[in-house]
Residue frames as qw, qx, qy, qz and C-alpha x, y, z in Angstrom:
[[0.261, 0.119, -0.504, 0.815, 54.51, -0.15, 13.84],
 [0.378, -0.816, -0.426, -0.093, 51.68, 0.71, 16.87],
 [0.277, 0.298, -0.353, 0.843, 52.01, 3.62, 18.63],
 [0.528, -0.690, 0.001, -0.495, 49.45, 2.70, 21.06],
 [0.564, 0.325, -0.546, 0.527, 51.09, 2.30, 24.29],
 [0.492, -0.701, -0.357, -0.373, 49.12, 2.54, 27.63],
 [0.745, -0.399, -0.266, 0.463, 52.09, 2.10, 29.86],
 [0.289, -0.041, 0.222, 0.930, 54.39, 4.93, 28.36],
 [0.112, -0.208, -0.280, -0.930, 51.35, 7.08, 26.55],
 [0.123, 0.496, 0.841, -0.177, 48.37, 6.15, 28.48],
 [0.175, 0.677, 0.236, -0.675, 46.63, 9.80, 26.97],
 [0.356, 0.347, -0.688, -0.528, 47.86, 9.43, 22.99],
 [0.088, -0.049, -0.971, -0.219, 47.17, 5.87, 23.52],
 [0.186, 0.544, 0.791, -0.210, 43.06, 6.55, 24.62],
 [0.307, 0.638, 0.168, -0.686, 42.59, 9.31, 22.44],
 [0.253, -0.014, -0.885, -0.391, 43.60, 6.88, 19.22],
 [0.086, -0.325, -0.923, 0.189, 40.76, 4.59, 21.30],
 [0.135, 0.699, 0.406, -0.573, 38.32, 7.76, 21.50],
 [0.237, 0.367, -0.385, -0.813, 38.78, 8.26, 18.01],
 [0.110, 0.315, -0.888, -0.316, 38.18, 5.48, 16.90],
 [0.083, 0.599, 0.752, -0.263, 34.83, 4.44, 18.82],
 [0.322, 0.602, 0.071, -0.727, 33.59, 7.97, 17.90],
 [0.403, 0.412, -0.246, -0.779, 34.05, 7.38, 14.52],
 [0.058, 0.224, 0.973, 0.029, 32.80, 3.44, 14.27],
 [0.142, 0.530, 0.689, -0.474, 29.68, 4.93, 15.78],
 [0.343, 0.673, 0.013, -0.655, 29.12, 7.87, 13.40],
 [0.053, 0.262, -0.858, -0.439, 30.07, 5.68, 10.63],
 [0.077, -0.320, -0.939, 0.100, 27.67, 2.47, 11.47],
 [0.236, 0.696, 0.390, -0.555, 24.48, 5.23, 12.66],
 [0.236, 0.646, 0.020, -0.726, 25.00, 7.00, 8.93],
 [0.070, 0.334, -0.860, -0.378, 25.53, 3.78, 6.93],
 [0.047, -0.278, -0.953, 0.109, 23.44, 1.18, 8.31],
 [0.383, -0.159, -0.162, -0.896, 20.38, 3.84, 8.87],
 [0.138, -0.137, -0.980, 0.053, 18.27, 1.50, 11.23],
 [0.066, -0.701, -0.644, -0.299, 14.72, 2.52, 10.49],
 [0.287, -0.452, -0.406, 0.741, 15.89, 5.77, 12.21],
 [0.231, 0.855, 0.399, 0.239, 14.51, 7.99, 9.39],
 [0.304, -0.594, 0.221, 0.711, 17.63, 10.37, 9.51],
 [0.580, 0.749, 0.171, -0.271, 17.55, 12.66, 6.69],
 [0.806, 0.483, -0.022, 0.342, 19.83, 12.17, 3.73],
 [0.168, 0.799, -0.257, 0.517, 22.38, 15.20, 4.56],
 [0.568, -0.692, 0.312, -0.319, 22.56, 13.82, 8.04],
 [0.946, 0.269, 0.158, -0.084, 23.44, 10.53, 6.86],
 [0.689, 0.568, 0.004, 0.450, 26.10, 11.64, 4.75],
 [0.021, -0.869, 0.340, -0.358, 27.34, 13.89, 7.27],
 [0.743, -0.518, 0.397, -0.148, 27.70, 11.32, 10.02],
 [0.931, 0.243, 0.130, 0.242, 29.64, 8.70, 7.38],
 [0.331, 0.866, -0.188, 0.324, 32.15, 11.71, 6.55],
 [0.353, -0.749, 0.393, -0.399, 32.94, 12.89, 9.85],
 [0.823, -0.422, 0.356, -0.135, 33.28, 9.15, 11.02],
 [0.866, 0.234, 0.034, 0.441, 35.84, 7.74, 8.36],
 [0.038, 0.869, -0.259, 0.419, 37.19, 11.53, 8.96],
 [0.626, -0.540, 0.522, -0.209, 37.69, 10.03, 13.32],
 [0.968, -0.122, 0.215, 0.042, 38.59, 6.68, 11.91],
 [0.643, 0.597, -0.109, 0.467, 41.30, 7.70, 9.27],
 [0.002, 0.877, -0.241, 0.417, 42.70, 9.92, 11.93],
 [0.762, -0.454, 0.353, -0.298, 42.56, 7.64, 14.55],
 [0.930, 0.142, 0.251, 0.230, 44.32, 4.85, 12.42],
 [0.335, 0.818, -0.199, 0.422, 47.31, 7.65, 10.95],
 [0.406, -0.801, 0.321, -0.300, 48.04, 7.91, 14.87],
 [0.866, -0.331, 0.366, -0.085, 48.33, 4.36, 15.76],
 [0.886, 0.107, 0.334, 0.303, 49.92, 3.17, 12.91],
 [0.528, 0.722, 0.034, 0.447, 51.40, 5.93, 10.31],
 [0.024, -0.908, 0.298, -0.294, 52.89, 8.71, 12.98],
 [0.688, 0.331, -0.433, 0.480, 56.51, 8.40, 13.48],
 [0.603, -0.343, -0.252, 0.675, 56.59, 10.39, 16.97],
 [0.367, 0.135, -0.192, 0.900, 57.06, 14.34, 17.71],
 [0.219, 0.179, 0.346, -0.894, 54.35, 16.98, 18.23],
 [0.243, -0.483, -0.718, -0.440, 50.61, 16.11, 17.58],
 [0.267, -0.127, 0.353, -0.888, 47.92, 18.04, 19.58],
 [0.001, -0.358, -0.932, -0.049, 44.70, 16.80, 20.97],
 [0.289, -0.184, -0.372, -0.863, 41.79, 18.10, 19.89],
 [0.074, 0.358, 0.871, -0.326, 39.11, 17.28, 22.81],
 [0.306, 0.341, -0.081, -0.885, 36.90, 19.81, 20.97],
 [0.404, 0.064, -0.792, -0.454, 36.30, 16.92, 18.08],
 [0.033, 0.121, 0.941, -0.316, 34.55, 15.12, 20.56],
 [0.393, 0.439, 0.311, -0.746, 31.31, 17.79, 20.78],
 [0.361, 0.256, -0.638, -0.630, 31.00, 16.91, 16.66],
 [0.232, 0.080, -0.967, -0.067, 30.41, 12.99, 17.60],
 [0.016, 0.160, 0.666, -0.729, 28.53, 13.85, 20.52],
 [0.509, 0.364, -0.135, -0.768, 25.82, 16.09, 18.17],
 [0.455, 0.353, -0.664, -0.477, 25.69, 13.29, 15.61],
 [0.215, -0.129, -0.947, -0.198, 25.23, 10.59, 17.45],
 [0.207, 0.353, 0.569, -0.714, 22.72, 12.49, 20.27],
 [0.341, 0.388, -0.303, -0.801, 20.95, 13.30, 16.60],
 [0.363, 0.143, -0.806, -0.445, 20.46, 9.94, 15.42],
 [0.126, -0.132, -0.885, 0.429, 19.08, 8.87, 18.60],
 [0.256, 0.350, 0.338, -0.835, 16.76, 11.29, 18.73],
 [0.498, 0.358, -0.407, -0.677, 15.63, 10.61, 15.43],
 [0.285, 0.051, -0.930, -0.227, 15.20, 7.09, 16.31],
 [0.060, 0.246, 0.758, -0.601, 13.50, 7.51, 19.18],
 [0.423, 0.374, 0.038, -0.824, 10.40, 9.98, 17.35],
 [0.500, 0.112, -0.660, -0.550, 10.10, 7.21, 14.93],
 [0.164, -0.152, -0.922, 0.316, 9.52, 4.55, 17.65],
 [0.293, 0.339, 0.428, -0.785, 6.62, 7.30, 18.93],
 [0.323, 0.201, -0.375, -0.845, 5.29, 7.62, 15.58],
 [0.367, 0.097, -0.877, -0.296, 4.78, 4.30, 15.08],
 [0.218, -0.274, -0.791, 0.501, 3.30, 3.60, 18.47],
 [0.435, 0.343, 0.373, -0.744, 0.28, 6.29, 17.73],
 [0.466, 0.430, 0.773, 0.008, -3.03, 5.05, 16.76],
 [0.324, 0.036, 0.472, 0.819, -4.20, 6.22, 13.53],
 [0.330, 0.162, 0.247, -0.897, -6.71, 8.93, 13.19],
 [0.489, 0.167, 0.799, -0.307, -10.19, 7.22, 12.67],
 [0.170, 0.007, 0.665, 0.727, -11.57, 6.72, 10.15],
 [0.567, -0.005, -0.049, -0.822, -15.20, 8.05, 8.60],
 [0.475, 0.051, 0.726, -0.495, -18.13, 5.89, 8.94],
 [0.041, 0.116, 0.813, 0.569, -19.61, 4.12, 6.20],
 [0.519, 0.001, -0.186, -0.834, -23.60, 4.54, 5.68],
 [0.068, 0.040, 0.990, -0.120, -25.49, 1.74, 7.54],
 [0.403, -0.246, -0.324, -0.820, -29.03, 1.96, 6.54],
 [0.622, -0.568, -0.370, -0.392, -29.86, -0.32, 9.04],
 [0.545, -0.012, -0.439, 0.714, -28.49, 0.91, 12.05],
 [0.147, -0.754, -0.568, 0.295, -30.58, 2.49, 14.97],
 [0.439, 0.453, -0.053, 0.775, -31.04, 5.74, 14.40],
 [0.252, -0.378, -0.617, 0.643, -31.40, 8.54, 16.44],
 [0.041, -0.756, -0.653, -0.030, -34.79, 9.98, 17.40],
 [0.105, 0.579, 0.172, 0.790, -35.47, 13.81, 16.20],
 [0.248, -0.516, 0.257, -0.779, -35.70, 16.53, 19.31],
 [0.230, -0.313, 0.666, -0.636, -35.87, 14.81, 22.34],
 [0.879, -0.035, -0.166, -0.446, -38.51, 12.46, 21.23],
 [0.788, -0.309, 0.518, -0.125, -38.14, 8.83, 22.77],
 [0.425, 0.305, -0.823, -0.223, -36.30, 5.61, 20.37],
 [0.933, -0.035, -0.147, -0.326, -39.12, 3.35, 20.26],
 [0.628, -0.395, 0.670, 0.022, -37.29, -0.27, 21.02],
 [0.184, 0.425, -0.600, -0.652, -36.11, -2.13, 18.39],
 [0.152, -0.156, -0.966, -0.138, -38.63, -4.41, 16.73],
 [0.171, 0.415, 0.663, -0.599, -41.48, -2.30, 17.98],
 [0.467, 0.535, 0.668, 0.223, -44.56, -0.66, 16.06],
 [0.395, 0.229, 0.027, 0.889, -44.17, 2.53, 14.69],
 [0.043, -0.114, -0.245, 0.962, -45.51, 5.64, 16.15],
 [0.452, 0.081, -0.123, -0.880, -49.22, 5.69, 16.28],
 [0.725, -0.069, -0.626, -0.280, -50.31, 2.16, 15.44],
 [0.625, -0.559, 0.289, -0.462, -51.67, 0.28, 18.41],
 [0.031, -0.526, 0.845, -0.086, -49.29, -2.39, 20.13],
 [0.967, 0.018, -0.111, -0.227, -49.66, -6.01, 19.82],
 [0.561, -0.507, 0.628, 0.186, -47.23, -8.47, 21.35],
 [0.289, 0.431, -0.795, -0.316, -45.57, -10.92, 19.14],
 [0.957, -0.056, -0.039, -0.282, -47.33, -14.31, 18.81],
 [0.939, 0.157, -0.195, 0.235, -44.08, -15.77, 18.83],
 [0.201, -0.913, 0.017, 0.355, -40.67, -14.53, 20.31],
 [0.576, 0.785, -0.199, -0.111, -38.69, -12.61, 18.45],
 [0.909, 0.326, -0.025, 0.259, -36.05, -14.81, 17.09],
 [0.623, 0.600, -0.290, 0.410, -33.19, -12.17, 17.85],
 [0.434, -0.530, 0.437, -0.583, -33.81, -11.89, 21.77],
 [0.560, 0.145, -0.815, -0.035, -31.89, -15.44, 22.81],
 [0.160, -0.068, -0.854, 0.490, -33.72, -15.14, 26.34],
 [0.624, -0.052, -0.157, -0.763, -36.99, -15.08, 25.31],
 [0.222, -0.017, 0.932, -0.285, -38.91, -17.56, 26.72],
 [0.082, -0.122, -0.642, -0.753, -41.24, -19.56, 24.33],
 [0.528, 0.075, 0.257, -0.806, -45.18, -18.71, 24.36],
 [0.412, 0.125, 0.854, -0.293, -47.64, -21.71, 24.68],
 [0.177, -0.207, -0.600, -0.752, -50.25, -21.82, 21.72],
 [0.353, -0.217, 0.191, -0.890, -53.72, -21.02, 23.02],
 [0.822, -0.199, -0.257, -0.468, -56.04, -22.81, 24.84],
 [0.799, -0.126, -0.525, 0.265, -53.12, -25.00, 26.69],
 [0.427, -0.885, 0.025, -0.183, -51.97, -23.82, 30.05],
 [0.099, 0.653, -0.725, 0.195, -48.80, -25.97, 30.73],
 [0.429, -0.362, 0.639, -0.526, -49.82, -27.81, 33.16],
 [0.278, 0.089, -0.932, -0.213, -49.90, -31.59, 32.99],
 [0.657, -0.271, -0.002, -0.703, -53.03, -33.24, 34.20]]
Protein backbone atom coordinates (compact mmCIF):
# COMPACT_ATOMS: atom_id res chain seq x y z
CA UNK A 1 0.00 0.00 0.00
CA UNK A 2 1.47 3.88 -0.84
CA UNK A 3 0.22 6.51 0.94
CA UNK A 4 1.84 9.00 -1.18
CA UNK A 5 -0.76 10.85 -2.91
CA UNK A 6 -0.13 14.39 -4.38
CA UNK A 7 -3.64 14.93 -5.60
CA UNK A 8 -5.56 14.16 -2.25
CA UNK A 9 -2.34 14.77 0.28
CA UNK A 10 -0.14 16.99 -1.65
CA UNK A 11 1.60 18.05 2.16
CA UNK A 12 1.90 14.21 3.76
CA UNK A 13 2.76 13.27 0.32
CA UNK A 14 6.11 15.96 0.12
CA UNK A 15 7.00 15.62 3.55
CA UNK A 16 7.47 11.52 2.96
CA UNK A 17 9.63 13.20 -0.23
CA UNK A 18 11.48 15.69 2.31
CA UNK A 19 12.22 12.91 4.40
CA UNK A 20 13.47 10.96 2.43
CA UNK A 21 16.03 13.26 0.38
CA UNK A 22 17.11 14.57 3.84
CA UNK A 23 17.94 11.38 4.92
CA UNK A 24 19.63 9.84 1.46
CA UNK A 25 21.83 12.88 1.86
CA UNK A 26 22.87 12.48 5.53
CA UNK A 27 23.20 8.89 4.93
CA UNK A 28 25.49 8.98 1.55
CA UNK A 29 27.73 12.36 3.21
CA UNK A 30 28.36 9.94 6.54
CA UNK A 31 28.93 6.65 4.66
CA UNK A 32 30.68 7.35 1.58
CA UNK A 33 33.03 10.13 3.45
CA UNK A 34 34.42 11.75 0.15
CA UNK A 35 37.87 12.89 1.15
CA UNK A 36 35.81 15.35 3.30
CA UNK A 37 37.84 14.57 6.47
CA UNK A 38 34.64 14.62 8.73
CA UNK A 39 35.44 13.40 12.06
CA UNK A 40 34.42 9.94 13.15
CA UNK A 41 31.42 11.07 15.62
CA UNK A 42 30.18 13.21 12.80
CA UNK A 43 30.15 10.43 10.51
CA UNK A 44 28.29 8.26 12.65
CA UNK A 45 26.00 10.88 13.55
CA UNK A 46 24.99 11.82 10.04
CA UNK A 47 24.40 7.77 9.08
CA UNK A 48 22.03 7.56 12.30
CA UNK A 49 20.01 10.49 11.87
CA UNK A 50 19.69 9.62 8.05
CA UNK A 51 18.41 5.89 8.21
CA UNK A 52 16.52 7.62 11.38
CA UNK A 53 14.69 10.30 8.07
CA UNK A 54 14.71 7.30 5.82
CA UNK A 55 13.01 4.64 8.13
CA UNK A 56 10.53 7.30 8.96
CA UNK A 57 9.99 8.45 5.72
CA UNK A 58 9.42 4.81 4.36
CA UNK A 59 6.84 3.80 7.73
CA UNK A 60 4.75 6.85 6.19
CA UNK A 61 4.56 5.85 2.67
CA UNK A 62 4.22 2.41 3.05
CA UNK A 63 3.45 1.02 6.79
CA UNK A 64 0.82 3.91 8.11
CA UNK A 65 -2.68 2.87 7.86
CA UNK A 66 -4.20 6.58 8.01
CA UNK A 67 -5.34 8.82 11.18
CA UNK A 68 -3.30 11.42 13.09
CA UNK A 69 0.50 11.86 12.36
CA UNK A 70 2.08 15.34 12.95
CA UNK A 71 4.73 17.07 10.99
CA UNK A 72 7.66 17.83 12.43
CA UNK A 73 9.22 20.80 10.17
CA UNK A 74 11.64 21.26 13.10
CA UNK A 75 13.53 17.81 11.85
CA UNK A 76 14.49 19.64 8.99
CA UNK A 77 17.13 22.21 11.02
CA UNK A 78 18.96 18.57 12.13
CA UNK A 79 19.62 17.76 8.19
CA UNK A 80 20.25 21.21 7.46
CA UNK A 81 23.34 21.31 10.35
CA UNK A 82 24.67 17.99 9.05
CA UNK A 83 24.75 18.43 5.78
CA UNK A 84 25.88 22.49 5.98
CA UNK A 85 28.73 20.52 8.27
CA UNK A 86 29.97 18.20 5.81
CA UNK A 87 30.26 20.80 3.30
CA UNK A 88 32.10 22.85 5.22
CA UNK A 89 34.39 20.27 6.07
CA UNK A 90 34.86 19.53 2.51
CA UNK A 91 35.39 22.68 1.44
CA UNK A 92 38.64 23.44 4.25
CA UNK A 93 40.07 20.31 2.90
CA UNK A 94 39.96 21.52 -0.74
CA UNK A 95 41.90 24.87 0.89
CA UNK A 96 44.27 22.77 2.63
CA UNK A 97 45.30 21.04 -0.10
CA UNK A 98 45.56 24.02 -2.40
CA UNK A 99 48.32 25.73 0.12
CA UNK A 100 51.88 25.57 -0.77
CA UNK A 101 53.97 23.90 1.69
CA UNK A 102 56.12 25.77 4.06
CA UNK A 103 59.74 25.83 2.55
CA UNK A 104 61.95 24.05 3.18
CA UNK A 105 65.73 24.70 4.82
CA UNK A 106 68.57 25.06 2.55
CA UNK A 107 71.11 22.56 2.16
CA UNK A 108 74.95 23.78 2.49
CA UNK A 109 76.37 24.70 -0.98
CA UNK A 110 79.98 25.27 -0.57
CA UNK A 111 80.13 26.57 -3.80
CA UNK A 112 77.66 29.08 -4.01
CA UNK A 113 78.41 32.92 -4.11
CA UNK A 114 78.67 34.11 -1.01
CA UNK A 115 77.98 37.18 0.49
CA UNK A 116 80.63 39.84 1.09
CA UNK A 117 81.25 40.85 4.98
CA UNK A 118 80.07 44.70 5.93
CA UNK A 119 79.36 46.45 2.99
CA UNK A 120 82.47 45.43 1.25
CA UNK A 121 81.98 44.89 -2.65
CA UNK A 122 81.47 40.82 -4.25
CA UNK A 123 84.39 40.72 -6.40
CA UNK A 124 82.82 39.02 -9.82
CA UNK A 125 82.86 35.61 -10.16
CA UNK A 126 86.04 34.13 -11.58
CA UNK A 127 88.01 37.14 -10.50
CA UNK A 128 91.36 37.45 -8.37
CA UNK A 129 91.13 37.64 -4.89
CA UNK A 130 91.52 40.73 -2.91
CA UNK A 131 94.91 42.20 -3.19
CA UNK A 132 96.61 40.31 -5.99
CA UNK A 133 97.04 42.36 -9.12
CA UNK A 134 94.52 41.68 -12.12
CA UNK A 135 95.38 39.91 -15.20
CA UNK A 136 92.86 39.16 -17.90
CA UNK A 137 92.37 35.64 -18.94
CA UNK A 138 94.49 34.47 -21.90
CA UNK A 139 91.62 32.65 -22.97
CA UNK A 140 87.80 33.18 -22.32
CA UNK A 141 86.40 31.82 -19.63
CA UNK A 142 84.67 28.75 -20.76
CA UNK A 143 81.45 29.55 -18.58
CA UNK A 144 80.61 33.08 -20.19
CA UNK A 145 78.86 31.62 -23.68
CA UNK A 146 79.28 35.28 -25.17
CA UNK A 147 82.68 35.66 -24.87
CA UNK A 148 84.24 36.38 -27.85
CA UNK A 149 87.47 34.37 -28.67
CA UNK A 150 91.03 36.20 -28.21
CA UNK A 151 93.54 35.98 -31.17
CA UNK A 152 97.02 34.47 -30.08
CA UNK A 153 99.69 37.15 -30.22
CA UNK A 154 101.41 38.66 -32.81
CA UNK A 155 98.29 38.11 -35.40
CA UNK A 156 95.91 40.96 -35.84
CA UNK A 157 92.96 39.39 -37.82
CA UNK A 158 93.27 40.90 -40.65
CA UNK A 159 93.81 39.07 -43.92
CA UNK A 160 96.49 40.43 -46.15
Amino acid sequence: MNNLNFSAEPLFSWYVVALAISGAAMLVLGAVNPGSGLKVGWRILNVLAGLGFLGYAYYLAFVFEGGRYEIFLKAFILPIALIASSVKAIVERGNAKNQQPAPQAASYDPNAPQAAPYDQPVPPQGAAPQGAPYAPPAQPVPDNPYAQPVPPAGQSGQAQ
